[in-house]
Structure formats: C-alpha cells, structure tokens
N, C-alpha and C positions, 0 to 999 in steps of 0.2 A: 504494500500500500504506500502510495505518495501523499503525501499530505503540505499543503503551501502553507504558508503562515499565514499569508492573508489573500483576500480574493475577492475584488468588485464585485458588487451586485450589478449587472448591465443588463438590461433588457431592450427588445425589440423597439419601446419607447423613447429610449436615451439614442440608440443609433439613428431613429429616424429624425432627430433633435437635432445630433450635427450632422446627419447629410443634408438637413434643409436648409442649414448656413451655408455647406460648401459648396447649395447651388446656388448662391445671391453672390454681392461682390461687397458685401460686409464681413470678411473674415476678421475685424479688430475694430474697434472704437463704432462698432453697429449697435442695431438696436436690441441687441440681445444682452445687452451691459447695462442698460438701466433697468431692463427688465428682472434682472437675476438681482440687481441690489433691488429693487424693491421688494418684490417676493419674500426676501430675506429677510429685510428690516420690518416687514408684516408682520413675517412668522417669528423672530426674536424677539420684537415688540419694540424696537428701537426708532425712532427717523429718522435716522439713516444709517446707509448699508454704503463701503465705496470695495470694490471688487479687485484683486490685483494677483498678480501672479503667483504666490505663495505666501503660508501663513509668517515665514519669519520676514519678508518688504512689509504685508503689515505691521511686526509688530515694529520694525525700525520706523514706519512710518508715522505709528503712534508716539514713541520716541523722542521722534524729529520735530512731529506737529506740539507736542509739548513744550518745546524751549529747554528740553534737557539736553548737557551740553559741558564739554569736557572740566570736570573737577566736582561734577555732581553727583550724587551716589542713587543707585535705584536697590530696594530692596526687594530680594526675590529667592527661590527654591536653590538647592542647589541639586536636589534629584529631580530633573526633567531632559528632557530635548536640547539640545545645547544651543537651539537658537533664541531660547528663553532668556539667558544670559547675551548670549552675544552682540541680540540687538541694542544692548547697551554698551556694549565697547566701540558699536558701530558712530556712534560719536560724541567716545572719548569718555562718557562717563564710566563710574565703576560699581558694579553689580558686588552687592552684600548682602551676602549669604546667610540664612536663619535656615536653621534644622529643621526637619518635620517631624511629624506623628506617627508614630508607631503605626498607630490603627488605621488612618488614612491615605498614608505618604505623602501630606500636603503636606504646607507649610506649618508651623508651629506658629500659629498665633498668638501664643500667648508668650514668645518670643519677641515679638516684634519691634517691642518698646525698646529694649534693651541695645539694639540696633540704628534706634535714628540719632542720627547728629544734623547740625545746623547746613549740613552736606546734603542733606536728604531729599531730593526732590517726589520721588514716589515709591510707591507698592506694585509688584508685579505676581500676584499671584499665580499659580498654574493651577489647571483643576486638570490633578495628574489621573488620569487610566478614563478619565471619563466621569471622577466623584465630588463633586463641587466641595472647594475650600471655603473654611464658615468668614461669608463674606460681612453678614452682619458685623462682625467683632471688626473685623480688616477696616470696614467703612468708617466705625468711630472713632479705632486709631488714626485712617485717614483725616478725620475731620479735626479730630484735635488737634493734630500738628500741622495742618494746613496744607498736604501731600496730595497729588493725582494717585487715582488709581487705576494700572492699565488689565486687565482682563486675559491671562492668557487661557481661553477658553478652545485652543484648537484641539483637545481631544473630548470637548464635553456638549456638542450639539445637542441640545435635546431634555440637557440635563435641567432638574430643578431646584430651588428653594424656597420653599411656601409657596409653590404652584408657581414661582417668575421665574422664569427662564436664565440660566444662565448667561450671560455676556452684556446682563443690564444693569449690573451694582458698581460697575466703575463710570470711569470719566471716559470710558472707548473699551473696545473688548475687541479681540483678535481669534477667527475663527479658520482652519486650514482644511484644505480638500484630497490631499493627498490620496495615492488609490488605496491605502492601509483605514483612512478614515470612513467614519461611518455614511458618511456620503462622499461620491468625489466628482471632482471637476478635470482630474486628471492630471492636473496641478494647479493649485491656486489657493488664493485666501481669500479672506476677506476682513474689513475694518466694521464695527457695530458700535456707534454713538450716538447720543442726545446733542450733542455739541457741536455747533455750526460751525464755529472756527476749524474746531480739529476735520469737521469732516471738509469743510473747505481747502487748507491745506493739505490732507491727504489725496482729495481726487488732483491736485495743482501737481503735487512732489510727483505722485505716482504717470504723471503724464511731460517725465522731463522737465516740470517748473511752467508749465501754462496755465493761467488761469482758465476757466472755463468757458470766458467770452473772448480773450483774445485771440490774434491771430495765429497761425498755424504755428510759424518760426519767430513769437514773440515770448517771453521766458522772463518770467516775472520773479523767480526765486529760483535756488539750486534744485533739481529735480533727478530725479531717476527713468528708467525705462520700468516699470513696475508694470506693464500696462499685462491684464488675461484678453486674449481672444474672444470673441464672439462666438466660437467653435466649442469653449471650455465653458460658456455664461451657459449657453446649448444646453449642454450635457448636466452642466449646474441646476437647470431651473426644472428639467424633467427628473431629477435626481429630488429636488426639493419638494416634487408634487408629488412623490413618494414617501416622504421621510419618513412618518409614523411608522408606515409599514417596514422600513430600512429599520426602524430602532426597535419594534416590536422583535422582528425575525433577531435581532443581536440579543435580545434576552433574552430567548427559547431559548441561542444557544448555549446561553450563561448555563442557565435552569438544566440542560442538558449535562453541561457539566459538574452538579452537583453532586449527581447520582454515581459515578463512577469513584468520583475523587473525594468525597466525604467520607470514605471510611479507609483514607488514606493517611497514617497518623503522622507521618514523616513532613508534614507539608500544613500549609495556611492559604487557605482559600482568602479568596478576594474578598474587601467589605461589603459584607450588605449594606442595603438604603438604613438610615435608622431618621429617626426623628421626622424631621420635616428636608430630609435630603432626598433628592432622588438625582441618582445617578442616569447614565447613559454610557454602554456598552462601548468603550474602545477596541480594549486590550484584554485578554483573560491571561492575567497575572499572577502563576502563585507563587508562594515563598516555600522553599526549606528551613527547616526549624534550627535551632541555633547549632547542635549538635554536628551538622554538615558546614565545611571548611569553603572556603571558595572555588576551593581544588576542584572539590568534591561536584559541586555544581555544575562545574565545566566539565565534567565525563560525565556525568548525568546528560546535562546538552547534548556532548559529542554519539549518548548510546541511543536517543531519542531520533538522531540524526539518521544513526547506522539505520534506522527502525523505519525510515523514509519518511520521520516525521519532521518538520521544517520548526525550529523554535530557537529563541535566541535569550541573551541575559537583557533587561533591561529594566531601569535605566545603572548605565556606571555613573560614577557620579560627578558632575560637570567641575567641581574645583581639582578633581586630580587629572582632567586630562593633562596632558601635557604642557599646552602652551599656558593654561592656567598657570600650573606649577612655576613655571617659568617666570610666568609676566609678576603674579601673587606673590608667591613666594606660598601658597598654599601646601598643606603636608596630612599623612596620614593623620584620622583622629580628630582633624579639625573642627567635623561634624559628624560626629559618632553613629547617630542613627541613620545616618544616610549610607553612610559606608557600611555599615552592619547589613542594611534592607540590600544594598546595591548587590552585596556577595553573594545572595542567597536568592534572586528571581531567576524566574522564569517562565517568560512569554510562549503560551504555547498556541500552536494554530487558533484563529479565531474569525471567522466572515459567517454571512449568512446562510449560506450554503452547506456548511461542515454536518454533515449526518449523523444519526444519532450512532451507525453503527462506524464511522470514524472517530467518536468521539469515546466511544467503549474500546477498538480500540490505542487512542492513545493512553487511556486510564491505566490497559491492561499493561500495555507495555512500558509506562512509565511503575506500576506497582511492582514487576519483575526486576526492571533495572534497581529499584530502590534495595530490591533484596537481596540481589548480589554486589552491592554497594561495597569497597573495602573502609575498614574503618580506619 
C-alpha cells in the first residue's frame, strides 16, 4: 500500500473553474480576483479579503502594511512554519519567541507579558494544526500595551471561537492555500481585515506599489510582485463553495483515526475541541510519549516509510534552524517545551480521501513498528 501524506480534494467543479479562465484573456488581474476576495471576506466575516500568491507575501504584507520596521520586535511561536517568523526579519524587525502549551502547541499566553518591551510592536499568533490560540487573552494583552495583532491563521480555515471564525480577532489575519491545506488555490494566500488602511496598502504593495487608480507604470510606494492568477482565484472560489463539505470530510477522517490509534498507549493523540474552541482539520499530528528519544522517532518515520506510508516530523523548531542559530545566537533548551513537543511528532497521512481501510492500516503498522521498537 502507498499512502501520500496529503492529497487535494479536486473535482470535476474546480477543473471546469480554471478551464473557463484559460479560455478568456484574463489569466491575472481578471475578474476572478475580486470575486474570490469577496467570497472570502463573506465567509470569514471580514470587509475585506486582498488575495496574493502565498500565505507567507501575506503575512510580510501585513508586516509591511503595519509600519513594523527594523529595530522593532514582533512577538510570536517558535513551533510553526518558518515563514511565521520570517516575515518578520523580512524587514529587519526581530521575532520573540514565547513557548507554548503543552496541550495545545500554541503559544503560551500566559507568557506573553513577560516578553514585551518598549520594542514591541505586535503579537503574531499561529493557530498551529488547525486549533485556535485563546485569542480573547492575546486581544487584552494586545490592548493594554497598545500592540497590533496579526492572525497567523493559515492552517485554521474554518476554525472557531464562540461561533467567530477564526482570522477576525486581530488587526489582519493571514490565510494560505497550499495543496496540503484544507482548501487550495494551488498556491496562494490570502490577507483578512477590518482595516482600510492595511487592506489599502496590501492590494498597493502586493501589485508592485500601485495604487488602485493609478496608472499602469505609476508606483506610489515600494511594492512587490505578490500578485495570484485568475486561474488560482478559479480554483479558489469553486474550492470555497465547497468548504463545509472540505472541512466536514477532514473530521470523519480525524474520527476515523481515533479508532485504530486510541488504544495505542505509546502515543498522544491530537487535542480535542474543548470549551468554546473548535478547531479545523489540518494536520493529524500525534506525539510519542516522553519515554521515546528523538532517535527513536526518526526510525519510527523511516519504518512507517519502508510500510509505503508517507509521514514526516513536524514542526522542528524555528529558533534552532540554522541560520537562526547563527543570526540569534539561539541554543538548545531555550524553549523547552517546544523542543520536547518538536522531538516527539508525527504527521501522518491526512486528506479527504484516506479510507477507513488505509487508515487501519497505518494504525496497524504503526502499532507493530512500536513493538519492535529498541529501547
């Protein structure tokens, strides 16, 4: 048996989407770009939506549209995607780091205080695997000190807090389409704000530095080439008049996976919803218990692998890559629980598609490997 890690949902609806762009002579800046932001900003609940070619140009964009800017500090995860970080070195400021939660793998909010200095210009939460960070707490630290909050909400479409949608508690919220996410555009992101400035400045930057009424070759600020296709808005917007149905099929398969892997004592399943959270199906992530070394984790991957099943570790943890080490001076232990959680995942196949009798088995064959496990 082959098994992908992950696998678009496509249907005959999405192709017929963008062959009907590739027969117009709107392949880019057509009318399938305001259509998809709006759509979007309906269904977030935001007023406005600006659409660009990947989740990390928006989160730079958000960034940039804020007036953050080198000697400024952003607070944010240090187990995510490395372009959570990144889009803040992208100009010049420096990303500071708070631990997360055990139970969650957010950010530790109750950390966060401890972290701001007179440097601080904002909060960059991640709402990591798809499990919303308790934003209520983040907004009043935001409010007290006077801080933007930017939303990295690109593995949580869908997701809740008291029935509001994720990507509407900050000052902008950053959403990606990747084909591994729950929806995809194939590549793309997108930016979700209340705020006219920010999304004024983001549709400008994202289009080279044009205003929206200027001339073609006139360039009112420094800008980028950020710009999605009409071909990717396409694929976007038949993808969005799906989405329920895209996020219902990712929790059968969660649910699916209960059954195999719950009475698997070696291992820590993913969080359930509690409270007033509701999450949205990324990633099915589980951990090994403390007793397994990192070693250990990595020949577990590599037996899962031999088994034709596709899985990987994730996330490592963004202050010990390399060039962090380097530039930081970052070191083992800095952040304890992150590197504890980091040593110990494993992302195993996860789309809508994965059958229940693929998903018995990867259980079965991960409950064998466990048991010939060396200690």
């Amino acid at each position: 048996m082959k098994i992908p890690l992950s696998n678009p949902d496509i249907t005959q609806k999405e192709i017929d989407a963008v062959v009907s762009v590739l027969k117009t002579p709107n392949l880019s800046l057509g009318p399938k770009l305001p259509e998809f932001e709006k759509k979007f900003a309906n269904y977030i609940g935001t007023k406005h939506a600006i659409a660009v070619n990947s989740g990390t140009s928006a989160l730079h964009l958000c960034v940039k549209a804020l007036g953050i800017k080198s000697g400024d500090e952003v607070i944010t995860t240090p187990f995510s995607f490395i372009a959570s970080a990144n889009c803040i070195l992208f100009e010049q400021a420096k990303p500071i780091f708070v631990d997360i939660k055990e139970a969650t793998l957010n950010i530790d909010e109750n950390k966060i205080e401890e972290k701001i200095t007179k440097k601080t210009k904002a909060i960059l939460p991640v709402h990591v695997f798809g499990y919303p960070c308790n934003m209520e707490k983040i907004k009043r630290i935001a409010k007290k000190y006077k801080l933007a909050v930017i939303e990295d909400s690109c593995e949580a479409i869908g997701a809740e807090i008291k029935g509001e949608k994720i990507g509407t508690f900050g000052n902008a919220a950053v959403f990606a389409f990747y084909p591994n996410k729950q929806m995809t555009t194939g590549e793309g992101g997108i930016i979700a704000t209340n705020d006219d400035e920010i999304a004024r400045l983001s549709k400008s930057m994202r289009n080279q530095g044009r205003d929206e009424n200027a001339e073609w070759l006139e360039h009112n600020r420094l800008g980028y080439n950020y710009r999605i296709s009409d071909i990717n808005c396409a694929l976007g917007i038949a993808q969005l008049e799906r989405i329920d149905d895209l996020l219902s099929k990712r929790s059968k398969v969660a649910e699916l996976y209960s059954k195999p892997l719950s009475g698997i004592s070696e291992i820590i399943l993913p969080p359930e919803d509690s409270g007033n959270m509701k999450r949205s199906w990324f990633v099915y992530v589980i951990r090994l218990k403390e007793m397994f070394s990192e070693l250990q984790r990595n020949n577990i991957i590599k037996g899962l692998r031999g088994k034709g099943i596709s899985c990987s570790a994730y996330f490592p943890p963004i202050h010990l890559q390399p060039f962090y080490r380097k530039q930081f001076g970052f070191k083992n232990n800095d952040f304890p629980i992150t590197e504890k959680i980091a040593k110990r995942t494993i992302a195993l196949p996860f789309y809508n598609k994965l059958s229940g009798t693929q998903i018995s088995y990867i259980g079965n064959q991960l409950r064998n490997i466990l048991k010939k496990r060396e200690n």
